[in-house]
C-alpha positions in Angstrom: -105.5 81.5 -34.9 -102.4 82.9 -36.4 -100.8 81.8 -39.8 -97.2 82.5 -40.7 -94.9 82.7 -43.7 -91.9 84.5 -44.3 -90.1 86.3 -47.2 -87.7 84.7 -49.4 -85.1 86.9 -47.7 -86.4 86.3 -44.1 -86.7 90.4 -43.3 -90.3 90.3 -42.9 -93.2 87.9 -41.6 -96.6 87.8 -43.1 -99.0 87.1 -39.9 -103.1 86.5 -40.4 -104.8 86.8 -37.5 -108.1 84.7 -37.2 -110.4 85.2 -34.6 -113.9 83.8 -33.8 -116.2 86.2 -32.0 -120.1 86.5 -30.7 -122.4 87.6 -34.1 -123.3 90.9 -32.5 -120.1 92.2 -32.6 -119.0 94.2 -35.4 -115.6 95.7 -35.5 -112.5 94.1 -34.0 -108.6 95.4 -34.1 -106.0 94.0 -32.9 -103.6 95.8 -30.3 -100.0 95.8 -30.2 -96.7 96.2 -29.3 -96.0 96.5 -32.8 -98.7 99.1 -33.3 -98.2 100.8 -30.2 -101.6 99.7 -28.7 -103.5 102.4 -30.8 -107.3 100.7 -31.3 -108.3 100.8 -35.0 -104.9 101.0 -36.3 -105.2 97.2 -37.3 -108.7 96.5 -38.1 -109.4 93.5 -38.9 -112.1 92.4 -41.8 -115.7 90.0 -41.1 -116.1 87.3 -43.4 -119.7 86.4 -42.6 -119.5 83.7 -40.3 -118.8 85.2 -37.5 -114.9 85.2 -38.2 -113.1 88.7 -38.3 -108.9 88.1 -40.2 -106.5 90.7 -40.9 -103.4 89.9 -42.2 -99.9 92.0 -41.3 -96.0 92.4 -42.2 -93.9 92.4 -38.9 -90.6 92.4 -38.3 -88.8 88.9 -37.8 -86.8 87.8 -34.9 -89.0 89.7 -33.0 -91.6 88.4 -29.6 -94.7 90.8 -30.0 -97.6 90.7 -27.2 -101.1 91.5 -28.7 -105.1 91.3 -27.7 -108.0 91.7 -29.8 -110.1 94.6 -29.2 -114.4 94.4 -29.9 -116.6 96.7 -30.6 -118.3 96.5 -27.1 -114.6 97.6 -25.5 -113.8 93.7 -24.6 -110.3 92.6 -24.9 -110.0 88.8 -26.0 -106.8 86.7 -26.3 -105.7 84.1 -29.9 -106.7 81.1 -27.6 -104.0 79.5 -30.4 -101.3 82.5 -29.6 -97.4 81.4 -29.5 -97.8 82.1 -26.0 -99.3 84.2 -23.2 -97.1 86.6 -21.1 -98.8 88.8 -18.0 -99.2 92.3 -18.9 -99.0 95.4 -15.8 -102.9 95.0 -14.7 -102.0 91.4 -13.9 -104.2 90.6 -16.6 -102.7 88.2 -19.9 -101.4 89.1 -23.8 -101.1 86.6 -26.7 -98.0 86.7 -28.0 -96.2 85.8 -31.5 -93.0 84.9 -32.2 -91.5 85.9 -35.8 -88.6 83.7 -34.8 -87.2 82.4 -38.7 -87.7 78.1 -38.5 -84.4 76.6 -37.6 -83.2 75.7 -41.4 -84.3 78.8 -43.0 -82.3 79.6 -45.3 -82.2 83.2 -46.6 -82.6 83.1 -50.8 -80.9 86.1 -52.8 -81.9 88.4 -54.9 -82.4 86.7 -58.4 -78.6 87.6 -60.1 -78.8 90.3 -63.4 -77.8 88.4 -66.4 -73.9 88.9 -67.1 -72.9 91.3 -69.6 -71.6 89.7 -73.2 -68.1 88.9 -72.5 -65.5 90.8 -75.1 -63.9 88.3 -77.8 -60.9 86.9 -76.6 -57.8 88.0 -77.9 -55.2 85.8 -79.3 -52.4 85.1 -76.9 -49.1 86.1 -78.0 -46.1 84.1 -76.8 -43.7 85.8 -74.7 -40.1 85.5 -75.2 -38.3 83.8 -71.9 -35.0 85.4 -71.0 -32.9 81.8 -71.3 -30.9 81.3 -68.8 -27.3 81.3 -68.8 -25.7 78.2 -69.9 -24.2 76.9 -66.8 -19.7 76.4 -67.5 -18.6 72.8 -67.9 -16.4 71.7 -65.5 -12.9 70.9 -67.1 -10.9 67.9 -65.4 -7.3 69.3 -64.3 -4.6 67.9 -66.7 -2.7 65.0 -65.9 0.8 65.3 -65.5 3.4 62.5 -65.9 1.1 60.0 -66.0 2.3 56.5 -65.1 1.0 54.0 -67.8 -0.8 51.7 -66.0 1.1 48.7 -64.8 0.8 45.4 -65.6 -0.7 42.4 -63.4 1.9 40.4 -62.0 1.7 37.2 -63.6 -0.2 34.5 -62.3 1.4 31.3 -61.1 0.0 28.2 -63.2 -0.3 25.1 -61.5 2.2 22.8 -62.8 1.5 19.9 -64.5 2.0 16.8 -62.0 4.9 15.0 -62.9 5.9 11.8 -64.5 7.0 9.5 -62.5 10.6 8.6 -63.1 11.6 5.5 -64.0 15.0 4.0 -63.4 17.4 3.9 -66.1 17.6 1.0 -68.1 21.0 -0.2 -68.4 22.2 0.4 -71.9 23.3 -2.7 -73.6 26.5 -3.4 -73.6 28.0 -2.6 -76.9 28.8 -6.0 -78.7 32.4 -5.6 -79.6 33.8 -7.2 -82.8 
């Protein structure tokens, strides 16, 4: 069995290997791309049970192959490996991936606290070049200038007329 975890900034991948094997054997190691299958560069540690673990930094983003090595000169595959790939003897490797998770996001270094700012300084005002005042437009003199004219007069409606009566014949004078 292999368990996985990676560092907060995802450039390394802590593996332990886990692997049950017969009481009588005594030493295991595990065998490697990563270690360049050297035997007893990896040894890994018995707990008492009958369970041998070691636990190792690799490289992420990386596909390693890998076999156990016993004591009695057996090789024996993680029957829980990533995967299995066939090696030159036609024989099978274990494999792990140190592929990040999808989502893995990358944390940063933990930021040094910022230096004490300097007291701000009082702002002085600048002076703003004005601009230059822009010339008012004169209006061009008038010459002989008409007064204005009147408005002709309009026509009132007349008044209708009276009617006309006929003249009364004046009395005739009363002579005396």
């Amino acid at each position: 069995m292999i368990t996985k975890s990676f560092s907060s900034k995802g450039d390394s991948c802590k593996a332990t290997f886990s692997v049950h094997v017969p009481s009588e054997v005594q030493h295991v190691s595990i065998c490697a791309d990563f270690n360049h299958w050297t035997p007893g560069s990896d040894t890994m540690s018995k707990n008492g049970i009958g369970e041998f673990s070691a636990t190792l930094f690799l490289e992420t983003n990386k596909r390693f192959s890998f076999k156990y090595l016993l004591d009695n000169g057996l090789w024996y595959n993680d029957s829980e490996a990533d995967g299995y790939d066939v090696n030159e003897w036609g024989d099978t490797n274990s494999v792990i991936e140190t592929f990040l998770p999808s989502g893995f996001a990358a944390k940063s270094a933990p930021k040094a606290p910022a230096a004490p700012k300097a007291p701000a300084k009082e702002a002085k005002a600048t002076p703003v070049a004005k601009a230059p005042k822009a010339a008012k437009a004169k209006a061009a003199p008038v010459k002989n200038a008409e007064p204005p004219k009147a408005a002709a007069p309009v026509d009132k409606p007349k008044a209708p007329a009276k009617p006309k009566t006929a003249d009364k014949p004046k009395a005739a004078a009363k002579k005396k």
